[in-house]
N, C-alpha and C positions, 0 to 999 in steps of 0.2 A: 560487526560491519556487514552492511547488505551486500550483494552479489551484486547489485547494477556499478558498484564503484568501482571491481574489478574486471567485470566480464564486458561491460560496455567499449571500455577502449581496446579491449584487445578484439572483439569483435569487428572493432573500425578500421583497424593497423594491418591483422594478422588474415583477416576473409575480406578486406573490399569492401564490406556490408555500408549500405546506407543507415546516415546515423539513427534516422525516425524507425529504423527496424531493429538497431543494436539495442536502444533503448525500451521497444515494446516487450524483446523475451525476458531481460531479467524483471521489470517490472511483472511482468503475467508473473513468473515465478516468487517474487515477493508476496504474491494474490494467495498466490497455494500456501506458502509457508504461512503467510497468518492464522488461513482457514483452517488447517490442522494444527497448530498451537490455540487457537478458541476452541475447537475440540477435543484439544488435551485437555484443557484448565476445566470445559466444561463438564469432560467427565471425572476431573478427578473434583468437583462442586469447586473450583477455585474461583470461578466464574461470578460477577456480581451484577446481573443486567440489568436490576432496577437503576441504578446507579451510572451505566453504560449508556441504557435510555435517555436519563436526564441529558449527559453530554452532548448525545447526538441529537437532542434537539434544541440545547446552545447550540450549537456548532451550525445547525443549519439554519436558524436565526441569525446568526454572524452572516454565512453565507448570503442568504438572500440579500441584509441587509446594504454588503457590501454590491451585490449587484444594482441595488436600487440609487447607490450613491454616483457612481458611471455616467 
């Protein structure tokens, strides 16, 4: 389970916080935990980027595309 599911509302309830600010720290903190789980997998070689590459540029084929359809 991510942290933004449980830290967001109690952020809102428990400190006051504006919701577009409750929502920016756990998301940046999602940022970090990938970026060191990719660097776990990619030193222990579990990593497979040829294969990562292909996805991300379906993905940002999808993307555009959907932009173009708006």
């Amino acid at each position: 389970m991510r942290a933004a599911a449980v830290i967001i509302p109690m952020f809102i309830t428990s400190l006051d916080m504006p919701a577009y600010e409750a929502v920016s720290i756990p998301l940046a903190s999602d940022v970090l935990v990938s970026a060191v789980s990719a660097y776990t997998y990619h030193k222990n070689k579990n990593l497979n980027v040829k294969n990562g590459l292909v996805v991300l540029v379906v993905l940002g084929v999808v993307i555009i595309g959907f932009n173009f359809l708006k």
